[in-house]
C-alpha positions as CSV (number, residue, x, y, z in Angstrom):
1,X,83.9,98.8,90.2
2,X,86.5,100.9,88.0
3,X,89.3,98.9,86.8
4,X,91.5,101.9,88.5
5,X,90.2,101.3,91.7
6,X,90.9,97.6,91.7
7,X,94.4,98.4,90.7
8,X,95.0,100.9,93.7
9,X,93.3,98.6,95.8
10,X,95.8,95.6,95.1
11,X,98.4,98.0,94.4
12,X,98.0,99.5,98.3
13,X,97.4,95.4,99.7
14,X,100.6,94.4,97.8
15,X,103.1,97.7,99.9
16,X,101.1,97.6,102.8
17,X,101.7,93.5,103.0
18,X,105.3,93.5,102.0
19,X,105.7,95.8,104.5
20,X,104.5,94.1,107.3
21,X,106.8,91.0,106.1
22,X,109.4,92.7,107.5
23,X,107.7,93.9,110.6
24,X,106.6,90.3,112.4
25,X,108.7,88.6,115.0
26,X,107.0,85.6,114.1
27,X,108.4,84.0,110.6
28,X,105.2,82.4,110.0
29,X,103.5,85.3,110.0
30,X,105.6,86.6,107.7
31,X,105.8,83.5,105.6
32,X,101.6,84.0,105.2
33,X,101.8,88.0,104.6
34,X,104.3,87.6,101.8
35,X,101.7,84.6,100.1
36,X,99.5,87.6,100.5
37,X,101.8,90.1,98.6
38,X,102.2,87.8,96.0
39,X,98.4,87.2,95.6
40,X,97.6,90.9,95.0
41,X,100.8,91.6,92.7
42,X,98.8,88.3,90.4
43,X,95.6,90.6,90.8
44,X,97.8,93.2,89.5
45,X,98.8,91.5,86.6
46,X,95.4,90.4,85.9
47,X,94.3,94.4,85.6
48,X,97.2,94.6,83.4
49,X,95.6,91.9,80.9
50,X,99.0,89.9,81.7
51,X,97.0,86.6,82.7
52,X,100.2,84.2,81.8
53,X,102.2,86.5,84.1
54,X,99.4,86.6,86.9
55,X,99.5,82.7,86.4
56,X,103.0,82.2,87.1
57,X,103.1,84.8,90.2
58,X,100.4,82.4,91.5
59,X,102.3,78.8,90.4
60,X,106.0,79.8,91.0
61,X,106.3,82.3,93.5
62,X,103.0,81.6,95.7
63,X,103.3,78.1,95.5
64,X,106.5,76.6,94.8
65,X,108.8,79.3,96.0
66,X,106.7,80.3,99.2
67,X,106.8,76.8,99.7
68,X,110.2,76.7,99.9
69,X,110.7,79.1,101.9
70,X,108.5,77.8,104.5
71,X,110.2,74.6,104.4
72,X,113.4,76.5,105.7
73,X,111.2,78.4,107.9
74,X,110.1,75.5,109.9
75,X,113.4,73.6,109.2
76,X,115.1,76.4,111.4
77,X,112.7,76.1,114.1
78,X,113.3,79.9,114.7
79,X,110.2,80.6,116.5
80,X,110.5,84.1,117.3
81,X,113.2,87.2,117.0
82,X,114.4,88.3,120.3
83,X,115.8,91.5,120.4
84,X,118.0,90.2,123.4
85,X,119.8,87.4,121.3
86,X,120.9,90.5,118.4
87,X,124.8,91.1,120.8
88,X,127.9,92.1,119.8
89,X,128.7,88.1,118.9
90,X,126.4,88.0,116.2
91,X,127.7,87.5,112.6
92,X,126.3,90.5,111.5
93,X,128.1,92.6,113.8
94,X,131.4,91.6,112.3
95,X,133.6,94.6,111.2
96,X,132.9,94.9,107.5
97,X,129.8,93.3,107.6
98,X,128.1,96.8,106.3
99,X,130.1,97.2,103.5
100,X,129.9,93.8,102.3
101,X,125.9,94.6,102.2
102,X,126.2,97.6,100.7
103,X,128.2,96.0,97.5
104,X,125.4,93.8,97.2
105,X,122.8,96.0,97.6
106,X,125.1,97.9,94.9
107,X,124.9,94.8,92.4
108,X,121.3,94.7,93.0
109,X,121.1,98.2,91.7
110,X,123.2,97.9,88.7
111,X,121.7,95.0,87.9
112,X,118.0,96.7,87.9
113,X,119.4,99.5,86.2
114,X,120.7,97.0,83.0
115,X,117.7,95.4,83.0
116,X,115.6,98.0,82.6
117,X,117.9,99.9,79.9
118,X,117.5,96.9,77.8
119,X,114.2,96.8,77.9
120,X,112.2,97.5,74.6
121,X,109.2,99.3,73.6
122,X,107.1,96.7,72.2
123,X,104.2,99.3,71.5
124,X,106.4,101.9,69.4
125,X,107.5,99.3,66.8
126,X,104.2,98.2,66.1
127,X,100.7,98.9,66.5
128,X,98.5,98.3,69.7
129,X,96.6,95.2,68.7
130,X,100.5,93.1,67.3
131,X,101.7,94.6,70.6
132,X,99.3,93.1,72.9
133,X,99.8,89.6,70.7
134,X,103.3,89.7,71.0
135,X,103.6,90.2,74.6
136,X,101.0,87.4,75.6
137,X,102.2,84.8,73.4
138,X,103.8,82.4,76.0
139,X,106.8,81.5,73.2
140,X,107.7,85.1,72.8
141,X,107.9,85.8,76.6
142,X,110.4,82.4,76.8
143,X,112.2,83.1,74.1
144,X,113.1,86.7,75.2
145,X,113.4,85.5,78.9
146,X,115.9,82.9,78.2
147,X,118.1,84.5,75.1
148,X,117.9,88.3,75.9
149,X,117.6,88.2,79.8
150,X,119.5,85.7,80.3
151,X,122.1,86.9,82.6
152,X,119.5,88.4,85.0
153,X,117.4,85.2,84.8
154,X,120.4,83.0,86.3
155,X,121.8,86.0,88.7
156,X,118.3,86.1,90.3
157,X,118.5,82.6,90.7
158,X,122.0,82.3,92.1
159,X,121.4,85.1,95.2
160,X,118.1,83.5,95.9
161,X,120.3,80.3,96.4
162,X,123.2,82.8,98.1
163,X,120.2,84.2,100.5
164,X,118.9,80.5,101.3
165,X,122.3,79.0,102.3
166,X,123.4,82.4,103.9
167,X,119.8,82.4,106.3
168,X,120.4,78.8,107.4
169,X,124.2,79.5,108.3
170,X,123.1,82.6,110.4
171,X,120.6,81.2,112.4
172,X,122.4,77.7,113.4
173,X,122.2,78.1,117.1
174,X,126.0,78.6,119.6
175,X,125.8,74.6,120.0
176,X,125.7,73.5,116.8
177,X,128.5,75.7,115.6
């Protein structure tokens, strides 16, 4: 089977699987399709002969991070989303609600957009054999990660913690508040 084909076949798993995260009423299900997402972005990685990458797809978003979130998940004990619940009380529906998640969405964008303008071309500064070196080597992917990205390392970090905290204050139930 043509290395082409496998990558459209994981590519179309991986959108077609994140979609349906967001389409389930059941956060299980969800939970399971996202493990699945992240399973066939790792077989992406392995097409792009990006193994360490594939690796750590597998180790820190499958595993640890997926486990995490089911923790939360079943922590919540949300066992369904009822349309019915989603009134006019709900924190979401808050005047300014939408504009607050629009900024973020915009700091999401900017910060995609300097990420990938400081991105380099490893290939044009030297040749194709040194370039395929250089991005493998597990030293040289931690010592850009943690010098030149930085910023964007720790920002991902702090709105995953910012999305945890805000999902478990949204879905205490009327009684506990």
């Amino acid at each position: 089977m043509s290395d082409l084909v496998l990558f459209y076949a994981f590519g179309a798993f991986a959108v077609l699987a994140s979609a349906l995260v967001i389409g389930q009423s059941n956060p299980m299900h969800s939970v399971l399709l996202l493990v699945a997402s992240f399973g066939a972005i790792s077989g992406l990685y392995v097409l792009l002969d990006a193994p360490f990458m594939a690796v750590i797809q597998i180790i820190v978003y499958a595993g640890a991070i997926m486990v995490l979130f089911l923790y939360v998940v079943m922590l919540l004990n949300a066992p369904r989303e009822d349309a019915a619940e989603w009134d006019r009380a709900h924190p979401l529906r808050r005047p300014g609600m939408t504009r607050v998640g629009a900024v973020l969405a915009l700091v999401l964008v900017l910060q995609l957009v300097w990420a990938l303008s400081r991105t380099v071309d490893v290939r044009g500064a030297v040749g194709a054999d040194a370039a395929a070196e250089t991005v493998s080597s597990v030293r040289t992917i931690g010592r850009v990660m943690f010098s030149d990205y930085v910023f964007a390392f720790e920002a991902t970090s702090i709105l995953i913690l910012v999305a945890m905290v805000g999902s478990i204050l949204l879905a205490r139930r009327e009684g506990e508040r």
